[in-house]
C-alpha positions as CSV (number, residue, x, y, z in Angstrom):
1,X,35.3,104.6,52.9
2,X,38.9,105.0,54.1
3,X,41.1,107.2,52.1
4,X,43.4,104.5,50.4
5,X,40.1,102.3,49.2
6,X,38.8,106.3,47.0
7,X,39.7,105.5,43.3
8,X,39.9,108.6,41.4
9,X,38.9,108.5,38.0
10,X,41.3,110.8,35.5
11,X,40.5,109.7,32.3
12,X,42.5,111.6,29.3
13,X,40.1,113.2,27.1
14,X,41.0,114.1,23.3
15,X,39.6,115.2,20.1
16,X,40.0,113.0,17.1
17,X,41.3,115.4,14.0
18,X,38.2,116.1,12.6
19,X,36.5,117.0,15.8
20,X,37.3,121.1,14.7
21,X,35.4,120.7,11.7
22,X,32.5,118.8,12.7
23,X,32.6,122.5,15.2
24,X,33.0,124.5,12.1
25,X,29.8,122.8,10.6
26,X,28.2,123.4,13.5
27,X,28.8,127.6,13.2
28,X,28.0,127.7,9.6
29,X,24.5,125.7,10.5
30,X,24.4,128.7,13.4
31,X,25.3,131.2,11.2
32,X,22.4,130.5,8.6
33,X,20.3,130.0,11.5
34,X,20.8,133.1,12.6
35,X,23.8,135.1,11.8
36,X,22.9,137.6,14.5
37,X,23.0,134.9,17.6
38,X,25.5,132.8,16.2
39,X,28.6,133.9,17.9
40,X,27.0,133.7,21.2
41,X,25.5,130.2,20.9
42,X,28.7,128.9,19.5
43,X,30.4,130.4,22.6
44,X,27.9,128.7,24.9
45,X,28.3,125.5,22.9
46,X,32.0,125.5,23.5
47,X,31.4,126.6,27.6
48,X,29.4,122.8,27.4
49,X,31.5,121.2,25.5
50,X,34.5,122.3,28.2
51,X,32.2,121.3,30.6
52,X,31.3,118.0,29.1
53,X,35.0,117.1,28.8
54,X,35.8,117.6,32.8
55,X,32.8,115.3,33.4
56,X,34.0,112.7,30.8
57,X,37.7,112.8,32.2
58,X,36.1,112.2,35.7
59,X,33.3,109.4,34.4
60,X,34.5,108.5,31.0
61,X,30.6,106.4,30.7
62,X,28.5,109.2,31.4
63,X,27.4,109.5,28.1
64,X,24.1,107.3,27.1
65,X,25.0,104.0,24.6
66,X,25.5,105.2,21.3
67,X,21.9,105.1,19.7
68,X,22.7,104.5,15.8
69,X,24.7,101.3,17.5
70,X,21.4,99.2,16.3
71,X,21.4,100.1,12.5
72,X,18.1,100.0,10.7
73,X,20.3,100.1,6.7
74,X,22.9,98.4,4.8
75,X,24.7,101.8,4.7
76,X,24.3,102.2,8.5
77,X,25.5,98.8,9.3
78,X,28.4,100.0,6.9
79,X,29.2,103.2,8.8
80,X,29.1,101.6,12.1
81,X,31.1,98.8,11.1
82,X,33.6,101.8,10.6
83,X,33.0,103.7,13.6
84,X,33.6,100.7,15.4
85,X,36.8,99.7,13.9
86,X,37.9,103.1,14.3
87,X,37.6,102.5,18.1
88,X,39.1,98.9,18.6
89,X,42.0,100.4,17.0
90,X,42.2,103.1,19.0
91,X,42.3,100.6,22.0
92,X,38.4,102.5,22.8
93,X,36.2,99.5,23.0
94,X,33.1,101.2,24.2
95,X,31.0,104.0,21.9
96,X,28.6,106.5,23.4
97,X,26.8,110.0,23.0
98,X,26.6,112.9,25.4
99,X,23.9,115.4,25.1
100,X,24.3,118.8,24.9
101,X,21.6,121.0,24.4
102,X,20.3,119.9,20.7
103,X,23.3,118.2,19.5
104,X,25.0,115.0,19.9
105,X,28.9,114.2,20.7
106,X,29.8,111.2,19.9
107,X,32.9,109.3,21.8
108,X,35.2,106.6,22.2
109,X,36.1,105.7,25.4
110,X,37.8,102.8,27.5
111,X,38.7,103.1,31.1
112,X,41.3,105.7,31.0
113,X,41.1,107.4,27.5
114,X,38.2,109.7,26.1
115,X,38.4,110.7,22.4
116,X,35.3,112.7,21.0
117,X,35.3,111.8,17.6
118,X,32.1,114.2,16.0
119,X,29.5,116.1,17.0
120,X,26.2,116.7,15.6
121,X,22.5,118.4,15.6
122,X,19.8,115.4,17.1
123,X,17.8,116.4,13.6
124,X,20.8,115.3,11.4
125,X,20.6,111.7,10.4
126,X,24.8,111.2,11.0
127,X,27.3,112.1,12.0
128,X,29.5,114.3,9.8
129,X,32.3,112.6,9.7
130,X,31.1,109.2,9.0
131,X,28.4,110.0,6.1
């Protein structure tokens, strides 16, 4: 493929506000896990997440479809309906989930703009920020 037909991919990628707490939730889950290893695992979760975020500028759909994007409640219907809106208005039509480890980022993300909006472990029923 000739040089002038390459199309790089530099998507901008962002944390919505509440992004650092859904991270501090995370810690204090670590920390009564095991206050001990905390620190460490935290660290590595924060190596990924870095990580994660050069991928996601590079391929903003590398993430899998969003899975709670088929609610099975009235109240998750509700909570999508929000997470949803959330996005169109953010000009972020599509939603999806990146894997890291044994938790769950969720994101917005249209062609050129990322924003992670919470983060999760895959044995919580929600996200934090949209209980």
């Amino acid at each position: 493929m000739p040089k002038s037909e390459i199309r790089r991919v530099s998507a901008q990628v962002g944390a919505a506000p509440n992004f650092a707490d859904c991270l501090l939730a995370v810690h204090a889950f670590m920390v009564e896990q095991n206050a001990a290893s905390a620190p460490a695992r935290l660290a590595q979760l924060k190596r990924d997440l870095r990580e994660m975020k050069t991928l996601l500028a590079w391929s903003p759909a590398s993430g899998r479809p969003a899975r709670f994007l088929k609610p099975n409640s009235a109240q998750s219907a509700l909570r999508l309906a929000a997470v949803q809106q959330l996005a169109r208005t953010a000009d972020l039509p599509h939603l999806r989930e990146f894997v890291i480890g044994s938790h769950l980022v969720l994101y917005a993300h249209s062609d050129t703009e990322v924003v992670l909006l919470s983060l999760k472990h895959h044995r919580q029923l929600s996200y934090t920020a949209f209980q």
